[in-house]
BATIZA-245938 format. One record per residue (C-alpha): x, y, z; residue in one letter. Coordinates in steps of 0.05 Angstrom, whole numbers, plus 5000, padded with zeros to 4 digits. Layout:
! BATIZA-245938
@c1 X, c2 Y, c3 Z, aa A
...
This chain:
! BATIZA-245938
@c1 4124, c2 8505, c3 8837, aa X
@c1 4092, c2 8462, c3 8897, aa X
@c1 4021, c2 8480, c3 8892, aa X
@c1 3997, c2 8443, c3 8961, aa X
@c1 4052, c2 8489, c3 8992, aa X
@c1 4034, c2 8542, c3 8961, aa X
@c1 3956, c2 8541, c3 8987, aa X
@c1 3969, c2 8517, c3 9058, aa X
@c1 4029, c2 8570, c3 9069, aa X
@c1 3987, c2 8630, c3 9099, aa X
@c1 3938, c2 8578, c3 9140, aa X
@c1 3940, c2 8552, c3 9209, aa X
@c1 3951, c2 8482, c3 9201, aa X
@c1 3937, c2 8414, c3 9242, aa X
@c1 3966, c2 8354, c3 9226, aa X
@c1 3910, c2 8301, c3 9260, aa X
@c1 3941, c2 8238, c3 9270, aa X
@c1 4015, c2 8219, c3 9275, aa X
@c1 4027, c2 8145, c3 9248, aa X
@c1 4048, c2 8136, c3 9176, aa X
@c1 4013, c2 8181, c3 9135, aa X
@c1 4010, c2 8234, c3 9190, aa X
@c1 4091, c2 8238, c3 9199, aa X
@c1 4093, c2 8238, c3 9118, aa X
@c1 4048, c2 8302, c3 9117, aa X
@c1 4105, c2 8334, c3 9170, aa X
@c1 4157, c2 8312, c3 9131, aa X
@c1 4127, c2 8347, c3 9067, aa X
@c1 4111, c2 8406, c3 9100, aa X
@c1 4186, c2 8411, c3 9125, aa X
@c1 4216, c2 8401, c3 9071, aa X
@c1 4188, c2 8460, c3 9040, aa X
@c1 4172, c2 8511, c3 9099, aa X
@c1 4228, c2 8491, c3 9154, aa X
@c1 4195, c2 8548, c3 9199, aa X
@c1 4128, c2 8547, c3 9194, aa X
@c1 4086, c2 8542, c3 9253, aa X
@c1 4059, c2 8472, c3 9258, aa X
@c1 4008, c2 8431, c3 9304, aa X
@c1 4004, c2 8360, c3 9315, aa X
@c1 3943, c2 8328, c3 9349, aa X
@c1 3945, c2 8254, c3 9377, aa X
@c1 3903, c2 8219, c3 9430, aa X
@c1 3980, c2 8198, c3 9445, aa X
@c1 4029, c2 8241, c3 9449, aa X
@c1 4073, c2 8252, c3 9390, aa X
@c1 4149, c2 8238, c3 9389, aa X
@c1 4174, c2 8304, c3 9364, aa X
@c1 4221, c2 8350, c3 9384, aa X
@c1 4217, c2 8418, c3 9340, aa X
@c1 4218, c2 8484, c3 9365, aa X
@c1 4162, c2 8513, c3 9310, aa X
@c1 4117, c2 8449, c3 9319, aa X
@c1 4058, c2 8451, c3 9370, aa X
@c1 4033, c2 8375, c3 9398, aa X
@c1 3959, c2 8366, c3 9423, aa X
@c1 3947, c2 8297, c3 9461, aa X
@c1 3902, c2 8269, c3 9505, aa X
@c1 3825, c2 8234, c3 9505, aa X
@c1 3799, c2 8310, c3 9490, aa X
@c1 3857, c2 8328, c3 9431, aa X
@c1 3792, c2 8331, c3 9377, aa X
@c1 3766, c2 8394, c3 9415, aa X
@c1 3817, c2 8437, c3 9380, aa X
@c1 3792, c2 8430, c3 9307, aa X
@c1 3759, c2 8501, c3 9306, aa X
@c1 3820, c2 8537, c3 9320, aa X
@c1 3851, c2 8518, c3 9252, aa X
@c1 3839, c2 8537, c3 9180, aa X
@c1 3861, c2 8469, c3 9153, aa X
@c1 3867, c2 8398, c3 9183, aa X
@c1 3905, c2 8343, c3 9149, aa X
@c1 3860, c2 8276, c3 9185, aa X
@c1 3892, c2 8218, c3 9190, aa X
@c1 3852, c2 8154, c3 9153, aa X
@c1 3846, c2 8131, c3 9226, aa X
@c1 3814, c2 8180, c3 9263, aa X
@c1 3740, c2 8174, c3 9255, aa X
@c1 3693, c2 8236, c3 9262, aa X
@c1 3619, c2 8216, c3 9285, aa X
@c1 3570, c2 8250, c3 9321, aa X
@c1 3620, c2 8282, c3 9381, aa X
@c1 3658, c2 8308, c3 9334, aa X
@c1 3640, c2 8385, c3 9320, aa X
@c1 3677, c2 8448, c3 9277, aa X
@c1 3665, c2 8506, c3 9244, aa X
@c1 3653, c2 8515, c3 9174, aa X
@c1 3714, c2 8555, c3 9169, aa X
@c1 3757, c2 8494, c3 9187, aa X
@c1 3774, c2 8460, c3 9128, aa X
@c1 3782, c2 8379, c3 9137, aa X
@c1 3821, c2 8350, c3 9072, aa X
@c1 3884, c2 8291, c3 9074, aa X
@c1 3934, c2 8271, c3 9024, aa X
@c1 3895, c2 8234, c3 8982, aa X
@c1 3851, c2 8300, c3 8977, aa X
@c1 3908, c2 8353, c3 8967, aa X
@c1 3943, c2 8299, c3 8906, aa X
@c1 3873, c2 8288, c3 8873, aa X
@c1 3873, c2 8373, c3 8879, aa X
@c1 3935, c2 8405, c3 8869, aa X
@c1 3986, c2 8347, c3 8841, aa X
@c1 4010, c2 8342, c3 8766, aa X
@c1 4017, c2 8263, c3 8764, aa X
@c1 3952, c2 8221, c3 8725, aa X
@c1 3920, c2 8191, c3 8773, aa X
@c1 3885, c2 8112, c3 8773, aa X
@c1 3849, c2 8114, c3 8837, aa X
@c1 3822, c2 8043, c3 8867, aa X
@c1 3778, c2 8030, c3 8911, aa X
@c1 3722, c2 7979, c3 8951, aa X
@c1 3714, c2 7934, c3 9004, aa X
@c1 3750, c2 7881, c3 8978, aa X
@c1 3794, c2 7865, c3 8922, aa X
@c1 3835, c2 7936, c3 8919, aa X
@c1 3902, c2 7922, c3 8946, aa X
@c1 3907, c2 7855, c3 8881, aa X
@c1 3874, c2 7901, c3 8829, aa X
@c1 3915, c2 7963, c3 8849, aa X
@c1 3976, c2 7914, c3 8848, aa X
@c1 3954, c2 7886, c3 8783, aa X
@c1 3948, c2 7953, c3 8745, aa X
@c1 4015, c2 7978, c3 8776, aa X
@c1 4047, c2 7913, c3 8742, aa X
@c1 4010, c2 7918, c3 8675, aa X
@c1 4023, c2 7989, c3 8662, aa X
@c1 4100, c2 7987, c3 8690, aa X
@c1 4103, c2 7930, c3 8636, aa X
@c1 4080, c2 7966, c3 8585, aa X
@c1 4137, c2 8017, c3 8589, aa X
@c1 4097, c2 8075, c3 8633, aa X
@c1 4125, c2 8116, c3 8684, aa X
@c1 4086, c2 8099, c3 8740, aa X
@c1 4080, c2 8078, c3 8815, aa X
@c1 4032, c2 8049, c3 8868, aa X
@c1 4018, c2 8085, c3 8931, aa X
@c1 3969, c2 8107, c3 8977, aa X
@c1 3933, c2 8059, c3 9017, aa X
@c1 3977, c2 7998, c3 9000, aa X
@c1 4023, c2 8029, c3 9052, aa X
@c1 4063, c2 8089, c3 9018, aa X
@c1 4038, c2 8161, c3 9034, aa X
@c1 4017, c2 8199, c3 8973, aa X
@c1 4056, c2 8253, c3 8990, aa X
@c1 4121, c2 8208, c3 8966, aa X
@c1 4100, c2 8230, c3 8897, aa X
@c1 4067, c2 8296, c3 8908, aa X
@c1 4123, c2 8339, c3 8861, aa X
@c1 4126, c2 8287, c3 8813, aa X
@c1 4107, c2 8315, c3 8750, aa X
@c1 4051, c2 8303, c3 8689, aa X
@c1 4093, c2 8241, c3 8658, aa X
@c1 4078, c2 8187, c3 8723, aa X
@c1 4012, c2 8161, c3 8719, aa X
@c1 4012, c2 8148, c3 8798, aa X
@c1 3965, c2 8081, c3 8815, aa X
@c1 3933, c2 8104, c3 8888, aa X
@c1 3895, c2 8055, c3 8931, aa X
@c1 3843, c2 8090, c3 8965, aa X
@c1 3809, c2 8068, c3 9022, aa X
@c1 3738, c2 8096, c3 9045, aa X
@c1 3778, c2 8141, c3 9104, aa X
@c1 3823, c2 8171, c3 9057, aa X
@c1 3768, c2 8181, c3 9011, aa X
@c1 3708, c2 8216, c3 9063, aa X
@c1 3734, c2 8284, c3 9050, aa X
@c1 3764, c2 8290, c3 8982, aa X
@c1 3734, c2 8338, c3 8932, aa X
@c1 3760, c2 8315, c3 8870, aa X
@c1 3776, c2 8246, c3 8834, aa X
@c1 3821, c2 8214, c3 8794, aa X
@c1 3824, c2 8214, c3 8710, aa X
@c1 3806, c2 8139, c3 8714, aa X
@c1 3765, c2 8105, c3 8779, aa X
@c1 3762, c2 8038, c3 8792, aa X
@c1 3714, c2 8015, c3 8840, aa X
@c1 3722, c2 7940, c3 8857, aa X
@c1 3656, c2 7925, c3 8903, aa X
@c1 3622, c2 7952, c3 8956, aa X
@c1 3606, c2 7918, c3 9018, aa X
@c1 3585, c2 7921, c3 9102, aa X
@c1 3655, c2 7946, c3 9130, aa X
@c1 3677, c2 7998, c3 9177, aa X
@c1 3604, c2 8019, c3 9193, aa X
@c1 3636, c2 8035, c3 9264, aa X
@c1 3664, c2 8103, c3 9222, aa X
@c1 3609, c2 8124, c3 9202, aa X
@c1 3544, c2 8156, c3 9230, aa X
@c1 3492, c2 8139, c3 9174, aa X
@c1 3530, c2 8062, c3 9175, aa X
@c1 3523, c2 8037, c3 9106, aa X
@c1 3507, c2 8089, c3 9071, aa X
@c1 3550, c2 8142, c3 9098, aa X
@c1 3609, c2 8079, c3 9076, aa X
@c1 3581, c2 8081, c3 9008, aa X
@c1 3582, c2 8152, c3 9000, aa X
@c1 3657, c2 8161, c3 9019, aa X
@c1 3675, c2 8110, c3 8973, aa X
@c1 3632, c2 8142, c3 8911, aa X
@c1 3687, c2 8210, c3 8927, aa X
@c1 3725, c2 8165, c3 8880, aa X
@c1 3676, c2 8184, c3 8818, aa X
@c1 3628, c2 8238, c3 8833, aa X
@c1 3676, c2 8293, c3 8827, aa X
@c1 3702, c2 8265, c3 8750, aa X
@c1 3690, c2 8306, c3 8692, aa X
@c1 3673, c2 8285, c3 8624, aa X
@c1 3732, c2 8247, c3 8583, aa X
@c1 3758, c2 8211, c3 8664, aa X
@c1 3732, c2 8131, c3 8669, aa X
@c1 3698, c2 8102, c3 8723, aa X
@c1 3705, c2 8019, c3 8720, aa X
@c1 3654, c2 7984, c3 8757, aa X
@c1 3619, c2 7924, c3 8779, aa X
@c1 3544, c2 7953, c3 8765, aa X
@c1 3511, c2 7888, c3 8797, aa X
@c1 3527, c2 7916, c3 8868, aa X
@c1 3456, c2 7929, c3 8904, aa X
@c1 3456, c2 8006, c3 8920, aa X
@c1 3393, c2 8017, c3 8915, aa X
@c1 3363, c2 8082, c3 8949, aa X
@c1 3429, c2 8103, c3 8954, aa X
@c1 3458, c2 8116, c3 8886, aa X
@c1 3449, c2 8121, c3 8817, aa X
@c1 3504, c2 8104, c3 8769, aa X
@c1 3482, c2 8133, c3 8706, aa X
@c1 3449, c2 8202, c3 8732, aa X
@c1 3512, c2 8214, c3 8785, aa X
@c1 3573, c2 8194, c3 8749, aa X
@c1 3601, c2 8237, c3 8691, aa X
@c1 3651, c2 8200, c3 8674, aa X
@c1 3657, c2 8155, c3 8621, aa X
@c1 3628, c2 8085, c3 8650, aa X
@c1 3661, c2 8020, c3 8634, aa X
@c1 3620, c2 7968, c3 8678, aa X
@c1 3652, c2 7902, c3 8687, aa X
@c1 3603, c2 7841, c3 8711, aa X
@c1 3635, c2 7779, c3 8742, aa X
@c1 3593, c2 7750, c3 8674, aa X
@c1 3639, c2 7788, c3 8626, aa X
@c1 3700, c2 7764, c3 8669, aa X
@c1 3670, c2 7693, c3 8666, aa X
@c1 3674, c2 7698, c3 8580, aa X
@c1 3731, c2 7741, c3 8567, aa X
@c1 3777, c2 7689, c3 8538, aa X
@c1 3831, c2 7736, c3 8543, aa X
@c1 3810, c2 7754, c3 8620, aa X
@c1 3802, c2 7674, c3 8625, aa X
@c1 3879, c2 7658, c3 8602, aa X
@c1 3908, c2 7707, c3 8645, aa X
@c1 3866, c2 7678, c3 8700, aa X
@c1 3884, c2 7613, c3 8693, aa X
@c1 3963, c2 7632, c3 8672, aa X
@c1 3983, c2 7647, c3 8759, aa X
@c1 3973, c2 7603, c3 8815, aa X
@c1 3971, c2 7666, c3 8856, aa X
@c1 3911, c2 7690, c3 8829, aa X
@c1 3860, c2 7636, c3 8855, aa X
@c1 3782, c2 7643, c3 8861, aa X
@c1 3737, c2 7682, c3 8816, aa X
@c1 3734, c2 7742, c3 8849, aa X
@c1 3816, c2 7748, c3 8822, aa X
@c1 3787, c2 7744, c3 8754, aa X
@c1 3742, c2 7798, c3 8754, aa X
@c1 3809, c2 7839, c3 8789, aa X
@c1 3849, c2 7823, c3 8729, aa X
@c1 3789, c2 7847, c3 8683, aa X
@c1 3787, c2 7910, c3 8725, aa X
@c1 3864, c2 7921, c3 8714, aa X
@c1 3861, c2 7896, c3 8640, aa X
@c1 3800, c2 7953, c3 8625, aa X
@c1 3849, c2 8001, c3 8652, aa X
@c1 3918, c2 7979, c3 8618, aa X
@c1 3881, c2 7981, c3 8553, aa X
@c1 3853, c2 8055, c3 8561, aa X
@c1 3928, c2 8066, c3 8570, aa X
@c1 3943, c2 8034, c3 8504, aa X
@c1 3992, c2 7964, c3 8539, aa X
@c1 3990, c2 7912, c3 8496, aa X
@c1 3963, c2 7848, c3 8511, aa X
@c1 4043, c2 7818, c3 8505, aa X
@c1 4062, c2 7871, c3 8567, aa X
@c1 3988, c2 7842, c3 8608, aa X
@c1 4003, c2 7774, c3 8607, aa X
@c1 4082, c2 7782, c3 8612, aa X
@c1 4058, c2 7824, c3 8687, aa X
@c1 4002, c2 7773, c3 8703, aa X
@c1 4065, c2 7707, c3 8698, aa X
@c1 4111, c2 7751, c3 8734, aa X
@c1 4055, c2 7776, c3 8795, aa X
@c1 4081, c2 7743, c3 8856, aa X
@c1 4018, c2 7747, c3 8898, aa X
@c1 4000, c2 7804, c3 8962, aa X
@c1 4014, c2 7792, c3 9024, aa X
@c1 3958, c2 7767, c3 9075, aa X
@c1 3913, c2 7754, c3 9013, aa X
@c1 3895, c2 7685, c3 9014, aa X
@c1 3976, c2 7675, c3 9022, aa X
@c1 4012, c2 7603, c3 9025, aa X
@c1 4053, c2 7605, c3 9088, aa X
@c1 4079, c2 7529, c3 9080, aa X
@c1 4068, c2 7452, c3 9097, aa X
@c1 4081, c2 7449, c3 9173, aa X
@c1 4062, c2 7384, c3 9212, aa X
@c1 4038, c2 7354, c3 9148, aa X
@c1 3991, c2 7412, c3 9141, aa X
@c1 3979, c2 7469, c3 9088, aa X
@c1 3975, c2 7541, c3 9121, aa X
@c1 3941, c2 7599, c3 9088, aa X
@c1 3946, c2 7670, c3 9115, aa X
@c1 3884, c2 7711, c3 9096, aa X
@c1 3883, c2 7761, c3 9138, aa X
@c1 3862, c2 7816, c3 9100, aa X
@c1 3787, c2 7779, c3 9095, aa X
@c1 3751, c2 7821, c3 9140, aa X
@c1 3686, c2 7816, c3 9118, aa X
@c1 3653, c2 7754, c3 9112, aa X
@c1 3642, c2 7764, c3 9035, aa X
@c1 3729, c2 7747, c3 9025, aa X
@c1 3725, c2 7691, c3 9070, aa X
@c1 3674, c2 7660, c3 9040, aa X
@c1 3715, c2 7673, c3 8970, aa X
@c1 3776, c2 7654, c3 9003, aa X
@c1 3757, c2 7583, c3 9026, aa X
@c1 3713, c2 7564, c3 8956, aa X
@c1 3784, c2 7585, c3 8924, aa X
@c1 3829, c2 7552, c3 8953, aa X
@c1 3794, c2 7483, c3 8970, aa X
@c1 3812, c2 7425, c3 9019, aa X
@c1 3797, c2 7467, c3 9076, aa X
@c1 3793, c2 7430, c3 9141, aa X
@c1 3801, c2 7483, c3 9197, aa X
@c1 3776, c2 7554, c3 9196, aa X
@c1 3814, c2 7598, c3 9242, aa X
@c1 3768, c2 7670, c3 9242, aa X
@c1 3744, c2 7731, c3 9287, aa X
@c1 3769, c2 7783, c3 9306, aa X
@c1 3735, c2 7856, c3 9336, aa X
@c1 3655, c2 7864, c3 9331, aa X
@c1 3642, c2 7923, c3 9285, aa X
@c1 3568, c2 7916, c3 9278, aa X
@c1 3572, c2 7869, c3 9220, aa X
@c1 3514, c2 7823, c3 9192, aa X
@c1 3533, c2 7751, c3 9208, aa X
@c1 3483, c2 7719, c3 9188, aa X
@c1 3492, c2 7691, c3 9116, aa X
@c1 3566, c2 7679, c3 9141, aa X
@c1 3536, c2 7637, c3 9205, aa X
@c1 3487, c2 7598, c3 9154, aa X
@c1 3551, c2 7590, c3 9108, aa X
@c1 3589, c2 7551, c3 9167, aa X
@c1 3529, c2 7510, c3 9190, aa X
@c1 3525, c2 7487, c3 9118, aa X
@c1 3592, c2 7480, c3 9083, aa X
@c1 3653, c2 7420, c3 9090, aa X
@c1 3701, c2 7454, c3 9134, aa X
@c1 3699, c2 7405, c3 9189, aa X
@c1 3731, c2 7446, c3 9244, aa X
@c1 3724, c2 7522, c3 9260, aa X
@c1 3773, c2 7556, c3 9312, aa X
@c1 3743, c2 7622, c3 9338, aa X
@c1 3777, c2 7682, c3 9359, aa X
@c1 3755, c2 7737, c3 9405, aa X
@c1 3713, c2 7765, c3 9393, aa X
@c1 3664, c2 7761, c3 9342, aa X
@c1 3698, c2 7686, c3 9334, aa X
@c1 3675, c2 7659, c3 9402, aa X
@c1 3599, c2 7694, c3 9389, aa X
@c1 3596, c2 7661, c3 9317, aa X
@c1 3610, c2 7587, c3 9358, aa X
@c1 3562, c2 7598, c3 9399, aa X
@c1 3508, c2 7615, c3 9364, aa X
@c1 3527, c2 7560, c3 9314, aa X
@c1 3518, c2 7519, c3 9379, aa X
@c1 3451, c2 7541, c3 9402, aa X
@c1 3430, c2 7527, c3 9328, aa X
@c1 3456, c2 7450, c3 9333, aa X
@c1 3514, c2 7450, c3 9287, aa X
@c1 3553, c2 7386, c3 9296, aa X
@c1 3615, c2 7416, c3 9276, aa X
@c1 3684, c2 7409, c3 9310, aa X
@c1 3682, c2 7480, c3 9340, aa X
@c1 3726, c2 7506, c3 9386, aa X
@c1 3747, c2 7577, c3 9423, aa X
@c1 3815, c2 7603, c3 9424, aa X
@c1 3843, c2 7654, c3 9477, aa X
@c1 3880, c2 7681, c3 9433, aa X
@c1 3938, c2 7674, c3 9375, aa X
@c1 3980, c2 7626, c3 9405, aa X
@c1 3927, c2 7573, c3 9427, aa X
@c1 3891, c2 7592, c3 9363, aa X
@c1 3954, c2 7559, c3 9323, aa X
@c1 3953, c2 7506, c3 9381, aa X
@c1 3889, c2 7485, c3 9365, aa X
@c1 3894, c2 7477, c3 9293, aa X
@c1 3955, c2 7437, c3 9290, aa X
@c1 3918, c2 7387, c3 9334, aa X
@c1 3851, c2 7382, c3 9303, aa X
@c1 3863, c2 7392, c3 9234, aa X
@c1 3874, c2 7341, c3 9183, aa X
@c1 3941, c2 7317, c3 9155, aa X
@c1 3948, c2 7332, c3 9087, aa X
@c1 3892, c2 7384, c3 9081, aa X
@c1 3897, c2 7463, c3 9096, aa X
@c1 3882, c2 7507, c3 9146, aa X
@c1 3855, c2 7583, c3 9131, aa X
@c1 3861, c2 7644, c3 9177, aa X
@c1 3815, c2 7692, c3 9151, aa X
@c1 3782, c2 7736, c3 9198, aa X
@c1 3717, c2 7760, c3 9172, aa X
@c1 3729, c2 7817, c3 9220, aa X
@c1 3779, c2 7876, c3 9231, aa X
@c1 3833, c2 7865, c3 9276, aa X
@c1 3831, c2 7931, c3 9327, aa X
@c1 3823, c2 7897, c3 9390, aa X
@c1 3891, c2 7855, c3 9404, aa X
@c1 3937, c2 7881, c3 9330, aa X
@c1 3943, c2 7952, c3 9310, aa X
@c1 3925, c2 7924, c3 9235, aa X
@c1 3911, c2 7858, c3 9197, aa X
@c1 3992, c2 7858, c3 9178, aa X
@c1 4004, c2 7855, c3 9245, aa X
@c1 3952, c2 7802, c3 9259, aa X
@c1 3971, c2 7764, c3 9200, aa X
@c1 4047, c2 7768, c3 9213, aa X
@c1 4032, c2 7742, c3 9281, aa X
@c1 3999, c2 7686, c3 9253, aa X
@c1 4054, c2 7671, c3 9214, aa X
@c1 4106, c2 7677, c3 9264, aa X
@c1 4063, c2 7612, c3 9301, aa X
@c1 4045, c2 7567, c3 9247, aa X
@c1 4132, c2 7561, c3 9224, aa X
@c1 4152, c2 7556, c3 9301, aa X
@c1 4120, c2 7481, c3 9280, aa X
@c1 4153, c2 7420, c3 9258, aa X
@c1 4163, c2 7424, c3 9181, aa X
């Protein structure tokens, strides 16, 4: 009856990683096989107390791989070049096990930015069409919520390029957003090896799946839509969002949906609603109801005769860049956050160039943006904060009444927060300790 039970129930198993997802694949596992021998390896230790479960800590808890016939990896964990096992240790993760042995249909999103709205936005279209469905994965519920769910959910799943590195299938219909420099800290070939983790999504469909796409993304040298996929393609250009009338009224029909990067989202969602048969009624009935994500390009409020937006999922200089043509009257940009290797450069020449008048810099890639704007001569207000709490200081003072300020990062948020939520909600915390 449970057919991920069924094929890890004679194996040694290791559970890598014990935040969220990690403490959802115990919890599975328990449920079904109270007293089966478990292991759990952290560079922490894990919190548990069970008599049949095994923990593995410490700076050296990855040496331990080879001594198991299947590890469930956290998204987290990152394997690169000190990172050895056998052949007969099998690496997989929820997202790989659902895709594998799970009975729901499965709409898989993915890319660097763009995936948490258009996962969102599907969710809502095909919920208001009448379809048993649900949205997890990525967007912060473990897969594994809805892994005995049966044939009649079709189960939206974020993916994210970690939970997608060692899956070996995909889902009936793929959506890949847009693919751009991020995490190349995980990876040992950098970009490419990023680009091949998030292709997973596709290159195991068969025939009658979809793949949805934006096929203006520059891969060159490192893949080939047409020969690769066998899916049925649907491309979607930001040119066929742009003249789309209905993709145009739906755009324009939600204030939470600003910048045109949200219209090609909801043409991404719409292409998938309609393979699902929702009528255009239910799509525009879910686009006047969406109430906007969290940390995306979110309105915190009017404080000391200031607007505050919370962007914090922007980590790449590509959504800030988005963020600020979107939302307009930007007079402070509060960004930076920890150096992953990124390419700054069209983002430094952006700065140099556009109207924001004042930029607040975080540490760390924040301060090294200011200063090399500096060295080039930019006669921008530009100033470093220590952290947070000044950062919020600063803006309140420099920024112009009646215009906004944007925190969007253009970089990950590993060195001070455990993740952009807790960045963002951080931010948000200091901008409404000010005078409304």
């Amino acid at each position: 009856m449970f057919p991920i039970i069924e094929y890890i129930k004679d194996k040694k198993v290791l559970i890598l990683g014990f935040g969220r997802e990690g403490k959802s694949t115990y919890s599975y596992i328990r449920k079904h096989l109270p007293d089966k021998k478990l292991t759990i390896g952290d560079k922490n230790k894990p919190d548990i107390e069970d008599e049949n479960t095994e923990v593995i800590f410490g700076e050296n808890y990855l040496d331990c791989l080879g001594d198991f016939d299947i590890v469930f990896k956290s998204p987290g964990i990152a394997f690169l070049d000190d990172v050895t096992y056998p052949e007969t240790t099998e690496i997989t993760c929820q997202t790989d096990m659902f895709l594998r042995f799970c009975k729901p249909v499965v709409v898989g999103i993915t890319g660097s930015k763009g995936k948490t709205t258009t996962s969102t936005l599907i969710y809502e279209m095909l919920k208001a069409g009448g379809l048993n469905t649900c949205l997890i994965g990525n967007i912060g519920i473990p897969v594994f919520e809805k892994a005995d769910e049966d044939e009649s959910l079709i189960a939206v799943i974020e993916m994210s390029s970690h939970q997608l590195e060692f899956t070996t299938a995909s889902p009936h219909v793929a959506v890949l957003v847009n693919i751009y420099e991020e995490h190349l800290d995980h990876y040992k070939t950098g970009f490419k090896g990023y680009v091949e983790a998030k292709l997973n999504i596709a290159i195991h469909q068969k025939q009658d799946d979809y793949l949805i796409y934006n096929p203006g993304q520059d891969l060159t040298g490192i893949v080939d839509w047409e020969k690769v996929i066998k899916g049925n393609k649907k491309p979607v250009t930001f040119k066929d969002a742009e003249n789309d009338a209905f993709v145009n009224e739906l755009w324009k029909s939600t204030e939470h949906l600003k910048g045109e990067h949200n219209r090609q989202d909801i043409a991404y969602a719409l292409t998938v609603a309609r393979i699902f048969g929702v009528s255009d009624e239910a799509v525009m009935q879910a686009i006047k109801t969406f109430g906007g994500i969290e940390h995306r390009m979110e309105y915190v409020g009017v404080y000391n005769d200031i607007t505050w937006y919370n962007d914090s999922i922007a980590t790449i200089p590509t959504a800030v860049m988005g963020a600020v043509k979107a939302i307009g009257n930007v007079d402070t940009l509060l960004f930076g956050g920890l150096d992953r290797g990124i390419d700054y450069n069209d983002f430094i020449a952006f700065l140099n160039t556009c109207d924001i008048n004042n930029l607040v810099g975080l540490p760390e890639t924040g301060h090294m943006i200011i200063q090399t704007l500096k060295k080039l001569g930019c006669n921008k207000n530009m100033l470093c904060a220590d952290d947070m709490v000044h950062a919020v200081k600063l803006c309140s003072e420099v920024t112009e009444k009646g215009k906004a300020c944007l925190f969007s990062p253009a970089a990950a948020s590993y060195n001070y927060y455990k993740n952009f939520e807790e960045k963002g909600k951080h931010y948000k915390s200091q901008v409404q300790l000010l005078t409304k």
